[in-house]
C-alpha positions in Angstrom: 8.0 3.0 6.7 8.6 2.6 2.6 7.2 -0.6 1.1 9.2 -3.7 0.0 9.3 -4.1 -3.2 6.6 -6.6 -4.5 7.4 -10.7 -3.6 4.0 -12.0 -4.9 3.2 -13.3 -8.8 0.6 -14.1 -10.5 -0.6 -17.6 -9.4 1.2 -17.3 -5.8 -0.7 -18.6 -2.9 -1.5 -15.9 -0.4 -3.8 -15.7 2.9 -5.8 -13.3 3.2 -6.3 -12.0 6.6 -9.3 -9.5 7.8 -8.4 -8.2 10.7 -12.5 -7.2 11.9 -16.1 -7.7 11.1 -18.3 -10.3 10.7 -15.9 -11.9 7.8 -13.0 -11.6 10.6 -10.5 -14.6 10.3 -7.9 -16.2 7.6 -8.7 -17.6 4.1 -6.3 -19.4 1.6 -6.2 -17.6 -2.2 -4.6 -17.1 -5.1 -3.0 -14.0 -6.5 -5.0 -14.4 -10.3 -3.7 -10.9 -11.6 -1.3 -7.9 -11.1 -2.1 -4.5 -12.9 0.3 -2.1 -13.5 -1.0 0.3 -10.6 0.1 -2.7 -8.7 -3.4 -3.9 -7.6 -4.3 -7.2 -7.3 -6.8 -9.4 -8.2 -7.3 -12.3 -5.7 -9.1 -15.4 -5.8 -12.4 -15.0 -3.9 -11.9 -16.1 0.1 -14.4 -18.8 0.6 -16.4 -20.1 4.0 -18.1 -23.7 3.9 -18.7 -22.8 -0.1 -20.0 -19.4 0.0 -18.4 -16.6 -1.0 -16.8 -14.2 2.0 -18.5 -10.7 1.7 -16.2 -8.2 1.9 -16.8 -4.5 1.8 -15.1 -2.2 -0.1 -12.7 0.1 2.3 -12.1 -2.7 4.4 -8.3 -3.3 5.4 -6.7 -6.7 4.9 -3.7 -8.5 5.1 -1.9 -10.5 2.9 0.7 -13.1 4.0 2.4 -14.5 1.2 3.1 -18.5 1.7 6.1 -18.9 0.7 9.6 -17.6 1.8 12.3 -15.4 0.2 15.5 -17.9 0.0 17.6 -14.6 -0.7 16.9 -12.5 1.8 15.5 -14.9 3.9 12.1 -13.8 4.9 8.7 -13.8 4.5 6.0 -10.8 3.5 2.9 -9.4 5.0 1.4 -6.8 3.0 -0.9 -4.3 4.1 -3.5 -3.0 2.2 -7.4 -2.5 1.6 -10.1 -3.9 -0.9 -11.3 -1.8 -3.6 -13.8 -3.7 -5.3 -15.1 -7.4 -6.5 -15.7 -8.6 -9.5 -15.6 -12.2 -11.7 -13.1 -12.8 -14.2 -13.7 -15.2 -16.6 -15.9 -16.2 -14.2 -14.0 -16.7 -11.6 -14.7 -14.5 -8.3 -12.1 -12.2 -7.5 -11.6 -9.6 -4.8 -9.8 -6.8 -5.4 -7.3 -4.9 -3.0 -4.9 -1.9 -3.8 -1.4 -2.2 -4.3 -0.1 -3.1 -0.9 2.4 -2.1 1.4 4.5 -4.4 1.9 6.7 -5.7 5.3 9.8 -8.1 5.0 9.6 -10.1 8.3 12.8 -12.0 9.1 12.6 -15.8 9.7 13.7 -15.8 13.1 10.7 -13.4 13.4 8.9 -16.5 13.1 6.0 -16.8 15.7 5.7 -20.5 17.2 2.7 -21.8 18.9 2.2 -24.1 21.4 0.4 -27.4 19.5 1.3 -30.9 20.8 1.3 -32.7 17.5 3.0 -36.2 17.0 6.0 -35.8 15.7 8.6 -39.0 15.6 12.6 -38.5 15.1 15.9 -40.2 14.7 19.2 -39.3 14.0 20.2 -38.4 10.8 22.3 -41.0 9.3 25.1 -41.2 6.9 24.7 -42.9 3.8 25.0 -47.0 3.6 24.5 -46.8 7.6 21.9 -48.6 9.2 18.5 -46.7 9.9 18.5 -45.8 13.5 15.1 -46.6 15.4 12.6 -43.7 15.3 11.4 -42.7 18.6 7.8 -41.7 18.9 7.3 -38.3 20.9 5.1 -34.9 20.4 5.8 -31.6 19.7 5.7 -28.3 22.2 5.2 -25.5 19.9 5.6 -24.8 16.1 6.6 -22.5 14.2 7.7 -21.7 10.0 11.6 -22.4 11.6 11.7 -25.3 14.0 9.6 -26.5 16.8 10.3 -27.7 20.4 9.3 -31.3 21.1 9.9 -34.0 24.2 12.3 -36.3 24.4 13.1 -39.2 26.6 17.0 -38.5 26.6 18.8 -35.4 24.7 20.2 -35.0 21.8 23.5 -32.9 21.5 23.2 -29.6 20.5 24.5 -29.3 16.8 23.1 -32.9 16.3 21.3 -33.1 13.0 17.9 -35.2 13.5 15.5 -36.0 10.8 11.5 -35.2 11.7 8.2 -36.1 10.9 5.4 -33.9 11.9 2.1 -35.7 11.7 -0.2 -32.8 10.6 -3.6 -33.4 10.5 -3.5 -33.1 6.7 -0.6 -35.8 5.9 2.8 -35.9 7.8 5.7 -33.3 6.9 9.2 -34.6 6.6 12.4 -32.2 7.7 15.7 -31.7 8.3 16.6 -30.4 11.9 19.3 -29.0 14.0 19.1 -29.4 17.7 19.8 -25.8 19.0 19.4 -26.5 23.4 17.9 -28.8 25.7 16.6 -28.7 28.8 15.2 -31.1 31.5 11.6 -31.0 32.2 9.8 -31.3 35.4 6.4 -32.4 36.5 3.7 -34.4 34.3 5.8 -34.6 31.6 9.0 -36.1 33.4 6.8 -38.5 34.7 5.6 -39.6 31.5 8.9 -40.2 30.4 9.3 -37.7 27.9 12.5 -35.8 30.5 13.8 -33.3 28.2 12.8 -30.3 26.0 14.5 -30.1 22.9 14.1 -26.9 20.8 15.1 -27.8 17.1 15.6 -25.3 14.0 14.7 -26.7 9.9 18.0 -26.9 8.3 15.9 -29.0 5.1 12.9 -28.5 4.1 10.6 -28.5 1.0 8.9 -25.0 0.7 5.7 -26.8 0.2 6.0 -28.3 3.3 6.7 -25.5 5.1 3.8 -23.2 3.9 1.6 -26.4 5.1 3.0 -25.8 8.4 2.9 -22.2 8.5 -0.7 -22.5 7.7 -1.5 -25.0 10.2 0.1 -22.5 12.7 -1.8 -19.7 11.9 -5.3 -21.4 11.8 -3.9 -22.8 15.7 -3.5 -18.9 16.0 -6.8 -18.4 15.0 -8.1 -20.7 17.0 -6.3 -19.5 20.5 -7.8 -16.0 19.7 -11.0 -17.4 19.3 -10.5 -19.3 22.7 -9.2 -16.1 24.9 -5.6 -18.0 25.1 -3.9 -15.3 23.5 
């Protein structure tokens, strides 16, 4: 498969992903240089403020945090680390140039998280605010989320969101794309129907916070056996 050409800059945030070992698991960083062999210099992954130790030869990931408006995608590159050092004293690792894969954002993975989210419908300007009403999501993903709703929306129906993540709520734009009725607990509960939404508006920064809440709740179902 030929490589992408390169989406990542100096100063871009990145996560760096090993795969195996005992450094296995996800770690924010920086991309702090880019030589002209196209090897890059990344801020050091850190663990409770120790430096990860990774081995020379050993293959990572890199998924860069922030989307493509263009093409409309997002990057994983694939590639392996070639040495550490400390630039102006700062730690780096460094990994060759990678190899990198264009994912599509309906590619998107969602995962199941019930976080409390609260909506409304999106008004028009000098229109009264409509009431929020307080519900909680089904799954999340880097293009929309499912959440619970005591009567549906229409599909087509823009809704403004706020996802209370654990860090400080993100704020969207959303299109309701289907309903459906719900059974069981959460009928009972009053919370009827399923409404699967897609962002039609949302600040980038938002949405790599999202992203990166998803894939630490990734991280944590793997660690869990759930998937």
């Amino acid at each position: 498969m030929p490589s992408e050409p390169a989406p990542v800059g100096v100063n871009d945030l990145v996560e760096l992903e090993i795969p195996d070992g005992p450094a296995k698991g996800r770690y924010r960083s920086r991309v702090e240089l880019i030589d002209e062999q196209g090897q890059l210099s990344l801020a050091a992954p850190m663990r409770e403020g120790a430096r990860v130790p990774v081995s020379s030869g050993t293959p990572v990931r890199l998924h860069v945090l922030k989307a493509d408006p263009v093409r409309g995608a997002r990057y994983v590159g694939h590639t392996t680390v070639v040495g550490r050092t400390d630039a102006d004293r700062v730690p780096v690792l460094v990994v060759a140039a990678p190899r990198w894969e264009r994912i599509q954002l309906r590619e998107w993975t969602r995962v199941a998280a019930m976080v409390p989210v609260r909506y409304r419908p999106l008004r028009t300007p000098g229109e009264r605010p409509p009431r929020w009403v307080a519900t909680h999501s089904r799954d999340l993903g880097g293009g929309g989320l499912t959440l619970h709703a005591p009567k549906p929306p229409e599909p087509g129906q823009l809704l403004e969101v706020v996802i209370e993540l654990p860090e400080r709520p993100v704020g969207a734009v959303v299109e309701v794309v289907r309903t459906q009725a719900t059974e069981g607990s959460e009928a009972e509960a009053g919370s009827s129907w399923s409404v699967a939404v897609k962002f039609v508006q949302i600040a980038e920064a938002d949405r790599d916070r999202l992203i990166g809440f998803v894939l630490r709740r990734q991280a944590e179902m793997r660690r869990m056996g759930l998937i």
